[in-house]
HTML snippet that shows the backbone in 3Dmol.js (N, CA, C, O; Angstrom):
<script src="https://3Dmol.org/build/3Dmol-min.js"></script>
<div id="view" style="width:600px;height:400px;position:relative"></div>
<script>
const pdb = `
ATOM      1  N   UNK A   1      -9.447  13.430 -23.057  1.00  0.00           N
ATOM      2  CA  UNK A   1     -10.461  12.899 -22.162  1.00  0.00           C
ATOM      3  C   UNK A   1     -10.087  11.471 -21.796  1.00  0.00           C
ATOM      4  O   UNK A   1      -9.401  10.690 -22.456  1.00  0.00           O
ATOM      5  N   UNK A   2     -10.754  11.254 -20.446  1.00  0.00           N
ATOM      6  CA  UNK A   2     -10.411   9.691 -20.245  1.00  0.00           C
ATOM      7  C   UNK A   2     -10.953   8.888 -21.039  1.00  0.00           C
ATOM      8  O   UNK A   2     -12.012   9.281 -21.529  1.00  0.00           O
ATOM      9  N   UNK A   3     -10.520   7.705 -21.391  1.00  0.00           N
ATOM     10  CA  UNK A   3     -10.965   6.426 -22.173  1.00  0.00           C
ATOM     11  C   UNK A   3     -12.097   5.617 -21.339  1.00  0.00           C
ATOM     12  O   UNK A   3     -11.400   5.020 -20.518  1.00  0.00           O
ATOM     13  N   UNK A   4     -13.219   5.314 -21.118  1.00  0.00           N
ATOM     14  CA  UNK A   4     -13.656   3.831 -20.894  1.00  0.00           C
ATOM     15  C   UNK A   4     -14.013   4.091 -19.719  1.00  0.00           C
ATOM     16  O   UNK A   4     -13.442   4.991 -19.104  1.00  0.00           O
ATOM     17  N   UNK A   5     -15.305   3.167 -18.997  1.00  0.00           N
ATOM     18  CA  UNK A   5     -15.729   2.871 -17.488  1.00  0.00           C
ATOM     19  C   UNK A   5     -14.461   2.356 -16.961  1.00  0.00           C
ATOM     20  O   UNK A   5     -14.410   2.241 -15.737  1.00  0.00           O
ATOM     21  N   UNK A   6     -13.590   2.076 -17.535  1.00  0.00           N
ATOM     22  CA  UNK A   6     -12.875   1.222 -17.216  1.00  0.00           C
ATOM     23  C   UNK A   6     -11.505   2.063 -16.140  1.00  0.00           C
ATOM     24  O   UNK A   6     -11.141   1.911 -14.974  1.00  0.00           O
ATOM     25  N   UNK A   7     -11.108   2.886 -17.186  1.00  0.00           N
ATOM     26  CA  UNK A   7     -10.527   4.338 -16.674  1.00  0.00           C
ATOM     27  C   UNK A   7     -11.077   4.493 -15.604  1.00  0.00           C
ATOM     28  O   UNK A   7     -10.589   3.993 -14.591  1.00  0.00           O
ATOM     29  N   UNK A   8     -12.242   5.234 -15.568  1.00  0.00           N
ATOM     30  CA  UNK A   8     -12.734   5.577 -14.459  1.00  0.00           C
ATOM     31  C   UNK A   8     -12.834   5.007 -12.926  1.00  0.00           C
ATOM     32  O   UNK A   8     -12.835   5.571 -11.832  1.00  0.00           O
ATOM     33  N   UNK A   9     -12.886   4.162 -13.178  1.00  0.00           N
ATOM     34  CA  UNK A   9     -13.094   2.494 -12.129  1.00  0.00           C
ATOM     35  C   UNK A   9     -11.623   2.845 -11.487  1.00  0.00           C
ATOM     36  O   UNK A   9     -11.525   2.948 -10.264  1.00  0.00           O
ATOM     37  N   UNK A  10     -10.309   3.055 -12.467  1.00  0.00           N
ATOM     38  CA  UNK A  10      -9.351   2.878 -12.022  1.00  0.00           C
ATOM     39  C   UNK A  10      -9.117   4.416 -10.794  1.00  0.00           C
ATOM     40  O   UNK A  10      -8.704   4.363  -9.636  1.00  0.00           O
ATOM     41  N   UNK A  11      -9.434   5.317 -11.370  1.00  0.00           N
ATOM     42  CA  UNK A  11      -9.283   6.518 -11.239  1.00  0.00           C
ATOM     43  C   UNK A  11     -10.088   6.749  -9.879  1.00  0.00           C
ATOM     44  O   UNK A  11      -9.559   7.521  -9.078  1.00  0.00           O
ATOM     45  N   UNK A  12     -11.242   6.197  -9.546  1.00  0.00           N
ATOM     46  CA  UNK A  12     -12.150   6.295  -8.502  1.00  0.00           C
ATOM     47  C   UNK A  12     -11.490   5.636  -7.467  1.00  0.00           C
ATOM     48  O   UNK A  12     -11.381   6.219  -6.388  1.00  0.00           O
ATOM     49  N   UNK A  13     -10.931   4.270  -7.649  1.00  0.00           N
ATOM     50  CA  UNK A  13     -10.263   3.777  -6.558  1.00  0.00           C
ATOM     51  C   UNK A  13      -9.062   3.977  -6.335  1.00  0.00           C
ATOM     52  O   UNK A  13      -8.563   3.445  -5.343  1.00  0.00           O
ATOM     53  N   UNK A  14      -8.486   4.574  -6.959  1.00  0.00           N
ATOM     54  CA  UNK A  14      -7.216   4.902  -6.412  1.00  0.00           C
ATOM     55  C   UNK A  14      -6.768   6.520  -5.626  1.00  0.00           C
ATOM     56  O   UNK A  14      -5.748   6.883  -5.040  1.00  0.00           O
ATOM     57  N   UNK A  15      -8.054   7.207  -5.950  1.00  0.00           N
ATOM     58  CA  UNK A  15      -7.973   8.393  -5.609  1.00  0.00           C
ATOM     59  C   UNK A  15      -9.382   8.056  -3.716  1.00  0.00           C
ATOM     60  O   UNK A  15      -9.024   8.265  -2.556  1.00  0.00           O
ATOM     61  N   UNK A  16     -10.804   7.538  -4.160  1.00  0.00           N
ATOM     62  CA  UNK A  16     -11.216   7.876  -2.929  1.00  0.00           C
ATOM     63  C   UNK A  16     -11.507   6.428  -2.128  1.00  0.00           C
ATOM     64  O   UNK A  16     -12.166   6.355  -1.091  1.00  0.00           O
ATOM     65  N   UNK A  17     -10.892   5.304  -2.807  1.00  0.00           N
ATOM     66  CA  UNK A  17     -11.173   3.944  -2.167  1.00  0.00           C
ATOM     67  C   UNK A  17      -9.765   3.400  -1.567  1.00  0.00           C
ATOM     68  O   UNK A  17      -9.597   2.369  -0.916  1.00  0.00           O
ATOM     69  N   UNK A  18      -9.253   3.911  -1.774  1.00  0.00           N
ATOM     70  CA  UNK A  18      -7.530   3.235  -1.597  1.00  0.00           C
ATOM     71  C   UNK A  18      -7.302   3.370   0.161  1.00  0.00           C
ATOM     72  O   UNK A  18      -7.343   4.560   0.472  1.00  0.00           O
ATOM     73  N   UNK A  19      -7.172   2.841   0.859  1.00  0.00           N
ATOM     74  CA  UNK A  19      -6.315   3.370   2.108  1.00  0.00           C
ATOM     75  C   UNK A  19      -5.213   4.219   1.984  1.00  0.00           C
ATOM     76  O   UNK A  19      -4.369   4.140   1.091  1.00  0.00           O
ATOM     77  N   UNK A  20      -5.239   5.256   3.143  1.00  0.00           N
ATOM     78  CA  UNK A  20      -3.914   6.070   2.843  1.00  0.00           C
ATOM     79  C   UNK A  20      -3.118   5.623   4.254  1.00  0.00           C
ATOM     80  O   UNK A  20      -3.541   4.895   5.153  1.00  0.00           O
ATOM     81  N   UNK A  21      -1.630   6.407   4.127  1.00  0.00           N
ATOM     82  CA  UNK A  21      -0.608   5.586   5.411  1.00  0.00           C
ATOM     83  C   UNK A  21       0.883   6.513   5.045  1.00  0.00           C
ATOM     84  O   UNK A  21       1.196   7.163   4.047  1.00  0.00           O
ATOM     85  N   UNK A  22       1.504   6.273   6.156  1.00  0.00           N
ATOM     86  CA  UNK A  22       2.389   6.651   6.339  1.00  0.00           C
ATOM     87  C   UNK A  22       3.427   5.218   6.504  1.00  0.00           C
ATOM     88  O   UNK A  22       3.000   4.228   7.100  1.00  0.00           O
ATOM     89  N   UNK A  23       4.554   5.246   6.018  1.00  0.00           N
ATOM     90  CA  UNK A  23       5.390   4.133   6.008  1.00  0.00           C
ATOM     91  C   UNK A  23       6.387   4.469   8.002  1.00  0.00           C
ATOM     92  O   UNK A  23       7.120   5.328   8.493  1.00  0.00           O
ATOM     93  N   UNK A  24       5.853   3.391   8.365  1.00  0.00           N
ATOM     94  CA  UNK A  24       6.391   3.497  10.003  1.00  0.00           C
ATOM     95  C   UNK A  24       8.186   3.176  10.098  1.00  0.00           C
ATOM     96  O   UNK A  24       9.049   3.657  10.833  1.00  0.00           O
ATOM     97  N   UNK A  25       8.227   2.505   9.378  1.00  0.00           N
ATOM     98  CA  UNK A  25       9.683   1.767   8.964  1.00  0.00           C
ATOM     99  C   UNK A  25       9.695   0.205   7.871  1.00  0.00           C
ATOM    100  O   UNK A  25       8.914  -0.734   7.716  1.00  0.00           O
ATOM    101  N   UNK A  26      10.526   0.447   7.512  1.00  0.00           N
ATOM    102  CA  UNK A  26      10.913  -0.296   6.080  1.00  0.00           C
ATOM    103  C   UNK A  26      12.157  -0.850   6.054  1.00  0.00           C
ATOM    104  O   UNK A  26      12.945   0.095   6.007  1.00  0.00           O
ATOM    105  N   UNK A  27      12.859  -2.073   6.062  1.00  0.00           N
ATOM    106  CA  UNK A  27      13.908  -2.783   6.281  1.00  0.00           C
ATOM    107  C   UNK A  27      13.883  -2.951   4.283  1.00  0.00           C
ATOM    108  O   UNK A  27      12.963  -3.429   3.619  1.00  0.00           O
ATOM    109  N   UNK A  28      15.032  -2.454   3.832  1.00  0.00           N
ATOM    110  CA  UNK A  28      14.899  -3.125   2.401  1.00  0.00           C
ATOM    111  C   UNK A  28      16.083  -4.126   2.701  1.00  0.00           C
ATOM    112  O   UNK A  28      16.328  -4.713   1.647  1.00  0.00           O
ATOM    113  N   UNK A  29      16.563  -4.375   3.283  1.00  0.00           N
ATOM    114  CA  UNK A  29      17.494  -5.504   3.247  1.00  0.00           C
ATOM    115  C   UNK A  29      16.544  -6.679   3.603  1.00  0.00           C
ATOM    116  O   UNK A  29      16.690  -7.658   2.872  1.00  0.00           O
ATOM    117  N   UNK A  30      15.688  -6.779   4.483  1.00  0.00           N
ATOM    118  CA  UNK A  30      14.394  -7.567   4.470  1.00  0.00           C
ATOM    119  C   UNK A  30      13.491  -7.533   3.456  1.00  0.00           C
ATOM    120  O   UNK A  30      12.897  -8.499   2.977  1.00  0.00           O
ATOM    121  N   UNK A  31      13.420  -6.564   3.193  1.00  0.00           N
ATOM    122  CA  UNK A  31      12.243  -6.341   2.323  1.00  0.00           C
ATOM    123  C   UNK A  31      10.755  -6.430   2.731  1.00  0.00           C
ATOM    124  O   UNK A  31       9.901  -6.782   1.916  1.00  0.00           O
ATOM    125  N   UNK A  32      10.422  -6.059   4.188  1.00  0.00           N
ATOM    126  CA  UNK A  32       9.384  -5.526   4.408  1.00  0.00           C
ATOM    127  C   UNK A  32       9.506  -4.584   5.610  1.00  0.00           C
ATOM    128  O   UNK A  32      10.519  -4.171   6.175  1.00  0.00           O
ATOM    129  N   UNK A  33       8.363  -4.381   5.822  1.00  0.00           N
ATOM    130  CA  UNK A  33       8.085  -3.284   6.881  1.00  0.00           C
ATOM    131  C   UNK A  33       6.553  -2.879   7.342  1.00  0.00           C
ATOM    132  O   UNK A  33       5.692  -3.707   7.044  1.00  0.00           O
ATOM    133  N   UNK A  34       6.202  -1.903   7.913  1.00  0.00           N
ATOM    134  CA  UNK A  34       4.808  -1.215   8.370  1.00  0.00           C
ATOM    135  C   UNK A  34       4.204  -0.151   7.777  1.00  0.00           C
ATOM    136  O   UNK A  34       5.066   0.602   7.324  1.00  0.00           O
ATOM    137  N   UNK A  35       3.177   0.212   7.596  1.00  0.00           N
ATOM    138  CA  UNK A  35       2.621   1.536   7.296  1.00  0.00           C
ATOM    139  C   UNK A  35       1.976   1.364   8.265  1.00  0.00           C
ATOM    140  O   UNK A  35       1.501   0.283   8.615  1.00  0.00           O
ATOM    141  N   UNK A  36       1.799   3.168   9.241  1.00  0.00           N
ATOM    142  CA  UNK A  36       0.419   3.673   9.848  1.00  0.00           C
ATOM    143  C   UNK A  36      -0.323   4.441   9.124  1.00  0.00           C
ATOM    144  O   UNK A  36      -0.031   5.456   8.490  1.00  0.00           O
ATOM    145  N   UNK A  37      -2.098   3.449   9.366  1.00  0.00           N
ATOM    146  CA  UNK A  37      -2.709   3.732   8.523  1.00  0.00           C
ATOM    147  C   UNK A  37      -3.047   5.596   9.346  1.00  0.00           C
ATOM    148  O   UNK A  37      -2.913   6.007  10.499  1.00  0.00           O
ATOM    149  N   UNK A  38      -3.534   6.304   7.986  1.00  0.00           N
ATOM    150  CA  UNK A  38      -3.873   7.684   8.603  1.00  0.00           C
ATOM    151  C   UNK A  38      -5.261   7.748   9.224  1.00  0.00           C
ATOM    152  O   UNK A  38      -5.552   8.751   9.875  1.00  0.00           O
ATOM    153  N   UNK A  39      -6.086   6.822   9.088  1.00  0.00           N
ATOM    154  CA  UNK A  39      -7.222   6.300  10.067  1.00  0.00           C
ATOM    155  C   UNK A  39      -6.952   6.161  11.323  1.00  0.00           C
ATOM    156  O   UNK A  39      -7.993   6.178  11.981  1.00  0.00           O
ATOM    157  N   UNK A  40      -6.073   6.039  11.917  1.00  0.00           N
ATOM    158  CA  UNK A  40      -6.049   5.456  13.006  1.00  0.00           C
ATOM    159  C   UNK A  40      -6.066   4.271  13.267  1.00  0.00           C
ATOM    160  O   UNK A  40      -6.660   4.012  14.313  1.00  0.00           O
ATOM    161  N   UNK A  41      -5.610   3.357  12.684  1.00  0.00           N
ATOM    162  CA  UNK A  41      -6.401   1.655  12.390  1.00  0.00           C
ATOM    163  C   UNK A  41      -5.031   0.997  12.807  1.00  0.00           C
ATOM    164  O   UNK A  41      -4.086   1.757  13.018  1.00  0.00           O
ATOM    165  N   UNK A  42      -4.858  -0.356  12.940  1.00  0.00           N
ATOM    166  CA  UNK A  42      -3.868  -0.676  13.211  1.00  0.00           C
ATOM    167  C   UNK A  42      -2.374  -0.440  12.053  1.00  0.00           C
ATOM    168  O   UNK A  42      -2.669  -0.080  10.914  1.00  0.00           O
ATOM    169  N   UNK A  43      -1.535  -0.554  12.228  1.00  0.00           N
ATOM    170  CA  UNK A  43      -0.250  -0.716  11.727  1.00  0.00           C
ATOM    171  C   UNK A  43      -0.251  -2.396  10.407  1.00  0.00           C
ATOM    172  O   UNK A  43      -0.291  -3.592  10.698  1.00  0.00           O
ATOM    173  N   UNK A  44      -0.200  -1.829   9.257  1.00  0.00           N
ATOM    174  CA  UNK A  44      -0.418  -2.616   8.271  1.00  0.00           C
ATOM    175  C   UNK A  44       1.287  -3.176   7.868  1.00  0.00           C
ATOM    176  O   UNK A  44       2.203  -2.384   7.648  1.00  0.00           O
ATOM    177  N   UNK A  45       1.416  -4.530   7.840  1.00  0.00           N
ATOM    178  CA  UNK A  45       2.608  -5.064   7.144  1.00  0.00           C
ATOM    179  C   UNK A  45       2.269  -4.918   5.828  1.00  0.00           C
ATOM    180  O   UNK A  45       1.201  -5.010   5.223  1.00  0.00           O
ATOM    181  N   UNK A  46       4.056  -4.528   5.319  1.00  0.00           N
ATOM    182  CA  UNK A  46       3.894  -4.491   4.076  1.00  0.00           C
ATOM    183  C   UNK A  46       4.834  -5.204   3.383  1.00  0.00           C
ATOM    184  O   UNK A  46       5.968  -4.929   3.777  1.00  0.00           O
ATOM    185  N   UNK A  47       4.804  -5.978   2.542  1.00  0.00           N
ATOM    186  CA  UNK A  47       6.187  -6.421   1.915  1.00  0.00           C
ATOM    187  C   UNK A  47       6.634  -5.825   0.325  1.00  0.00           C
ATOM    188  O   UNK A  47       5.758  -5.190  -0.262  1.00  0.00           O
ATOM    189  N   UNK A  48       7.588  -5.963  -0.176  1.00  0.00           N
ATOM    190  CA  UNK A  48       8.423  -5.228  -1.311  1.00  0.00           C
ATOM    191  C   UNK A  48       7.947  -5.832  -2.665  1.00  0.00           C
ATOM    192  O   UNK A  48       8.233  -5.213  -3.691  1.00  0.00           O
ATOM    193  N   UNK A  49       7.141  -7.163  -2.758  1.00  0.00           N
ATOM    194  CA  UNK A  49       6.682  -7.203  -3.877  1.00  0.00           C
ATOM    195  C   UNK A  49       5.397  -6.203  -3.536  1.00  0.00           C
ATOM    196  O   UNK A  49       4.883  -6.005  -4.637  1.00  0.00           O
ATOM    197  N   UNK A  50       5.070  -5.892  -3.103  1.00  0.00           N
ATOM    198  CA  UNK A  50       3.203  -5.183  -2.903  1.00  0.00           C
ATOM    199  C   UNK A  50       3.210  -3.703  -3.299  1.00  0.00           C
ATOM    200  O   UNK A  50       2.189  -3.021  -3.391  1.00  0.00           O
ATOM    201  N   UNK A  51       4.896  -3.121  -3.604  1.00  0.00           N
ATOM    202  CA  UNK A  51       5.030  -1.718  -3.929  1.00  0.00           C
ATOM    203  C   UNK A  51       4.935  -1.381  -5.753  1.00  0.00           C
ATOM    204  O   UNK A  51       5.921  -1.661  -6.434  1.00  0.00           O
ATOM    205  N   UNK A  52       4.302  -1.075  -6.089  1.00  0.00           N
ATOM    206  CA  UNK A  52       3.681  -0.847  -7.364  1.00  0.00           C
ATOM    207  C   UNK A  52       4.858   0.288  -7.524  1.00  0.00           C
ATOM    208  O   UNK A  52       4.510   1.443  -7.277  1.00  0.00           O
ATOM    209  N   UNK A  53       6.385   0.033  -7.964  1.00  0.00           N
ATOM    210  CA  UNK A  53       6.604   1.162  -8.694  1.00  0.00           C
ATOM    211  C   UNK A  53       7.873   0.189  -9.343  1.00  0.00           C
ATOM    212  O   UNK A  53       8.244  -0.913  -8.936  1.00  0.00           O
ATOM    213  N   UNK A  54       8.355   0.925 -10.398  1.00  0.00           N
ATOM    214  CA  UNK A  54       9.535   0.019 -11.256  1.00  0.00           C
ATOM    215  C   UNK A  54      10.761   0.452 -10.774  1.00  0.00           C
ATOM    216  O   UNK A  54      11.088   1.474 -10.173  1.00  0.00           O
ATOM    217  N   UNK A  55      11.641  -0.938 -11.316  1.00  0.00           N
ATOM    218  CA  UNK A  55      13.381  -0.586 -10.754  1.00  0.00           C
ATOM    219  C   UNK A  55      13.002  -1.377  -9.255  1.00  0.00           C
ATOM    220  O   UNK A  55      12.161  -2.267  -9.131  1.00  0.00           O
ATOM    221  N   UNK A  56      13.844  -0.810  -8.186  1.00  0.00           N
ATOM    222  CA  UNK A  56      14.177  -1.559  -6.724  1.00  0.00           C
ATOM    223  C   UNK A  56      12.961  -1.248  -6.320  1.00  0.00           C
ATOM    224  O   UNK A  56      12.445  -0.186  -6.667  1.00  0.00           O
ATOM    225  N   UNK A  57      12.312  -2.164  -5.500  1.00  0.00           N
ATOM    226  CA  UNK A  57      11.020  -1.573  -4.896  1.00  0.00           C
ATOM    227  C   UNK A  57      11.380  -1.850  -3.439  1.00  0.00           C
ATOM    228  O   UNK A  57      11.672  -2.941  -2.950  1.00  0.00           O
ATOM    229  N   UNK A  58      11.267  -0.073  -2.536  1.00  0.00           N
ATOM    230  CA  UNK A  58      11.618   0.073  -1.615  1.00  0.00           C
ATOM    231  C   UNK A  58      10.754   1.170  -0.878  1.00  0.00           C
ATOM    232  O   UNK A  58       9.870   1.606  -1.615  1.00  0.00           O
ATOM    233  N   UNK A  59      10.781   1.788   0.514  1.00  0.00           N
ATOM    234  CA  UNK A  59      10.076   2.367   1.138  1.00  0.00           C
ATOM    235  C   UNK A  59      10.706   3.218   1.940  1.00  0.00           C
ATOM    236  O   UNK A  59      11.718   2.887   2.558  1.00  0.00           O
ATOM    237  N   UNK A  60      10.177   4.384   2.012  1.00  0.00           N
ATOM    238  CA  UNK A  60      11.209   5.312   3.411  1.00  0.00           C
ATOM    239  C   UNK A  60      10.924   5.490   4.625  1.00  0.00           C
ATOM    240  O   UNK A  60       9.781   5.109   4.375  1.00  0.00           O
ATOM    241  N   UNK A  61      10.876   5.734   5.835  1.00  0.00           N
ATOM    242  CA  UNK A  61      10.279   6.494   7.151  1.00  0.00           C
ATOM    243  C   UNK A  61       9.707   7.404   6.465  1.00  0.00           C
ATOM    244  O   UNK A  61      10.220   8.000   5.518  1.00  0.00           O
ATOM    245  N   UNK A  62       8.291   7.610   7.030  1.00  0.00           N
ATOM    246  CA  UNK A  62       7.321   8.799   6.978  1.00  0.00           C
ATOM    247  C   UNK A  62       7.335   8.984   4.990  1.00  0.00           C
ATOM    248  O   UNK A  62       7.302  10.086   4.442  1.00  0.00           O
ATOM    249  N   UNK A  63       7.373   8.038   4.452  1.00  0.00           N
ATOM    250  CA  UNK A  63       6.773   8.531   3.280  1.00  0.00           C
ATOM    251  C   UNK A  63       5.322   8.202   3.234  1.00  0.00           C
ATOM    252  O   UNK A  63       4.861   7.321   3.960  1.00  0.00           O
ATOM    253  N   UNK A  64       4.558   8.910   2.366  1.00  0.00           N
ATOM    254  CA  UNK A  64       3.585   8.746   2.371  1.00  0.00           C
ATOM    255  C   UNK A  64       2.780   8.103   1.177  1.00  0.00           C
ATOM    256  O   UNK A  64       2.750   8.664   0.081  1.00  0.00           O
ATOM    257  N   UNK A  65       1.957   6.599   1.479  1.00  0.00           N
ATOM    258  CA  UNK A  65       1.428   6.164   0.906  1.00  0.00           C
ATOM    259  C   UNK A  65      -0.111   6.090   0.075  1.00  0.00           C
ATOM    260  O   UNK A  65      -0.933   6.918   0.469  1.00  0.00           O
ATOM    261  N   UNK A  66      -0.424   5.426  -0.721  1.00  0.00           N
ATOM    262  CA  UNK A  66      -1.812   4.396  -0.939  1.00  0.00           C
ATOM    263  C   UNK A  66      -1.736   3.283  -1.201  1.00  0.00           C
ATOM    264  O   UNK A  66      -0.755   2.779  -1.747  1.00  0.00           O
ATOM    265  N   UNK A  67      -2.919   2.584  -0.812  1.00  0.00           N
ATOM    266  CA  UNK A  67      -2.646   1.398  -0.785  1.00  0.00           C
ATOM    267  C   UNK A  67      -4.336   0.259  -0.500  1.00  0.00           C
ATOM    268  O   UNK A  67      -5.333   0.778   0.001  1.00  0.00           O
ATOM    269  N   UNK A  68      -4.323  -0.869  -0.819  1.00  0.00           N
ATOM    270  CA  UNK A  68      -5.107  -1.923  -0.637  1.00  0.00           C
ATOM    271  C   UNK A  68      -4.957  -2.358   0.668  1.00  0.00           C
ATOM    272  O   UNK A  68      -3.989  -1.983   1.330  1.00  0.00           O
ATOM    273  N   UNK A  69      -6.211  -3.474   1.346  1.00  0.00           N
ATOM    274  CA  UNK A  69      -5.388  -4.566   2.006  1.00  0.00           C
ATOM    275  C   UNK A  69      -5.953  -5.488   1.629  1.00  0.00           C
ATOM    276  O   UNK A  69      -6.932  -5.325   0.902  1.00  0.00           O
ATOM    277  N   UNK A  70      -5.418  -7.109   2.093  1.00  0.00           N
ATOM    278  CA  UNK A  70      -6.407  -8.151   1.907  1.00  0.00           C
ATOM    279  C   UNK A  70      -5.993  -9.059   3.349  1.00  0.00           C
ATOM    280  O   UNK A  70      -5.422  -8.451   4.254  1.00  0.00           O
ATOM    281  N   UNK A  71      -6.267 -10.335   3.488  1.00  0.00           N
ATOM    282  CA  UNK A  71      -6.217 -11.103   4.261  1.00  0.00           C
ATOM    283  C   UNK A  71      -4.841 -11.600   4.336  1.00  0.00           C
ATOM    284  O   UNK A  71      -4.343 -11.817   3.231  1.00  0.00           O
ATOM    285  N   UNK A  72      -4.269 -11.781   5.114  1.00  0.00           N
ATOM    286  CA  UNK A  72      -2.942 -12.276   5.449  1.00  0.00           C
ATOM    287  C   UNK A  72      -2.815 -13.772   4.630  1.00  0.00           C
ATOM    288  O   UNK A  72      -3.961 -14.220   4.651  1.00  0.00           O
ATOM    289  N   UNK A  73      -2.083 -14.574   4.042  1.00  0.00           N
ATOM    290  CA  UNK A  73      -2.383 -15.844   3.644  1.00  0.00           C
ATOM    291  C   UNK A  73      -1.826 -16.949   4.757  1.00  0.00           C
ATOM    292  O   UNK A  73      -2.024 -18.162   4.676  1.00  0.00           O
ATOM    293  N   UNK A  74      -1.007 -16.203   5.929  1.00  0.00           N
ATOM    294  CA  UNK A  74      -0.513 -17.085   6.960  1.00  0.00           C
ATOM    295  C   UNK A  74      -1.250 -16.831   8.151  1.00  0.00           C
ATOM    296  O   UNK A  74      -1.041 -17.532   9.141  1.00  0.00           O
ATOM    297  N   UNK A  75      -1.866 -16.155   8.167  1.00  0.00           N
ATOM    298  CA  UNK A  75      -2.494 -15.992   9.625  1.00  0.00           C
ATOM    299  C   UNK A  75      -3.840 -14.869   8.994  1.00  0.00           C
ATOM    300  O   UNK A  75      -3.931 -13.715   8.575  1.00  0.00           O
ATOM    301  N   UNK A  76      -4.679 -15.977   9.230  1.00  0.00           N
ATOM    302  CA  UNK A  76      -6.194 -14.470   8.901  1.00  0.00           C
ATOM    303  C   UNK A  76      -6.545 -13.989   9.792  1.00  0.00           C
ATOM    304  O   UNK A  76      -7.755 -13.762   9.797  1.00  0.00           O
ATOM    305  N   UNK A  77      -6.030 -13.709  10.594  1.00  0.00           N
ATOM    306  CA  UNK A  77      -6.685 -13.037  11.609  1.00  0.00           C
ATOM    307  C   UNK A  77      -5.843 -11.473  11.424  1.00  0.00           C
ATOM    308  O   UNK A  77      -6.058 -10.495  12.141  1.00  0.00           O
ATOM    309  N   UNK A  78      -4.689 -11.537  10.097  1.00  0.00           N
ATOM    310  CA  UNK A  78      -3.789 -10.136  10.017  1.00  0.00           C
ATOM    311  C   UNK A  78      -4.321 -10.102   8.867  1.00  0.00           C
ATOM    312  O   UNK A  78      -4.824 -10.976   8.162  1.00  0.00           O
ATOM    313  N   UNK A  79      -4.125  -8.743   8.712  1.00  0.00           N
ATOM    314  CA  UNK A  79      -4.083  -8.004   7.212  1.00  0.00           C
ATOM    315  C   UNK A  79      -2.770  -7.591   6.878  1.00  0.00           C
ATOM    316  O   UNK A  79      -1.861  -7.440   7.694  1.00  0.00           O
ATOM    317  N   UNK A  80      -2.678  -7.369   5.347  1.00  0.00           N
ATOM    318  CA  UNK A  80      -1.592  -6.896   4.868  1.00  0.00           C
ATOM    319  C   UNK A  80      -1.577  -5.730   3.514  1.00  0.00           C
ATOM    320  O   UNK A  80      -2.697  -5.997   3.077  1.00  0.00           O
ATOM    321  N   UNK A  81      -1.355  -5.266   3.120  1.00  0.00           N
ATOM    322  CA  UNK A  81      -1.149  -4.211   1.928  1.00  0.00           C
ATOM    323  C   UNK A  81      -0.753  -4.818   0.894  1.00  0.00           C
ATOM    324  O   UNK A  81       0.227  -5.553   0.779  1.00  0.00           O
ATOM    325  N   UNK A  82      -1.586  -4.487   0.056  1.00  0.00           N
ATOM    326  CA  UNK A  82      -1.105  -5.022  -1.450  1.00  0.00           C
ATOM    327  C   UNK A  82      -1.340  -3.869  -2.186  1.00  0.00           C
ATOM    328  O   UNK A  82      -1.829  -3.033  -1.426  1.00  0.00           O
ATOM    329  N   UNK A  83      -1.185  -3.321  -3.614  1.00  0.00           N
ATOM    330  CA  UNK A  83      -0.942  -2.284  -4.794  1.00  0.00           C
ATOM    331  C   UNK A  83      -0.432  -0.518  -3.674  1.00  0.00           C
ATOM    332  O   UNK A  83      -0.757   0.667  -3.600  1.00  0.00           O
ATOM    333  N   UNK A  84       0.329  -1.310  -3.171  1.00  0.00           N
ATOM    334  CA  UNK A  84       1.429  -0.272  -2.583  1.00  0.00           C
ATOM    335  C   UNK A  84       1.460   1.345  -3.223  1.00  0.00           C
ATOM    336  O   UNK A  84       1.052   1.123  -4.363  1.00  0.00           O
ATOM    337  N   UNK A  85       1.625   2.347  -3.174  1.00  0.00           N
ATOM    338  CA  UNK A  85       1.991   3.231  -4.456  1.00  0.00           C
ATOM    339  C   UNK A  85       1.922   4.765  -3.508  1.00  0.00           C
ATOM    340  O   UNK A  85       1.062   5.496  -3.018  1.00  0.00           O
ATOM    341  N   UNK A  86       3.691   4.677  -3.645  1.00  0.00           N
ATOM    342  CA  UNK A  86       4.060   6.097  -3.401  1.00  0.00           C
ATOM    343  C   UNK A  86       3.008   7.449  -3.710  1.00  0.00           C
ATOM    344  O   UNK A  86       2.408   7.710  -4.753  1.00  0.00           O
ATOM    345  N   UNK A  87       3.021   8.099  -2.574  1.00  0.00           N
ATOM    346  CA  UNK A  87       2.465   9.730  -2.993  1.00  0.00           C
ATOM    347  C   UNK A  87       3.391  10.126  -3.606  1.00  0.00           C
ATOM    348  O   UNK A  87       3.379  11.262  -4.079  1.00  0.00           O
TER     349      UNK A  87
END
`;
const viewer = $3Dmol.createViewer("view");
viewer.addModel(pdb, "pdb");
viewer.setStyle({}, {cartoon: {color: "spectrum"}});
viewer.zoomTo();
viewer.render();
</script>
């Protein structure tokens, strides 16, 4: 059984709170790129620290994501993706 509210909390948002997306293109020699969100919403930047998985953190065409956003820290008027995480 799961452990804790705490578990759960995790488990709730990552399954029905998370944004979902498709990766539009991904430069890993840059180390960022786009997801389209599956909303219909605009096209989210993403960068390579924001991908939640271990080893090289990288992205493909048309893989499919979840993900956060928050406020851009250079321009608020953009959003960006943060806790990245491969389907």
């Amino acid at each position: 059984m799961f452990g804790g509210a705490r578990t759960w909390v995790i488990i709730i948002r990552r399954y029905w709170l998370m944004n979902s997306g498709t990766v539009k293109w991904f430069n890993a020699e840059k180390g960022f790129g786009f997801i389209s969100d599956d909303n219909g919403g605009d096209d989210v930047f993403v960068h390579f620290s924001a991908i939640q998985t271990d080893g090289y953190k990288t992205l493909s065409e048309g893989q499919k994501v979840t993900y956060d956003t928050e406020q851009d820290t250079r321009d608020s008027s953009k959003i960006r993706a943060v806790n990245v995480c491969p389907v």
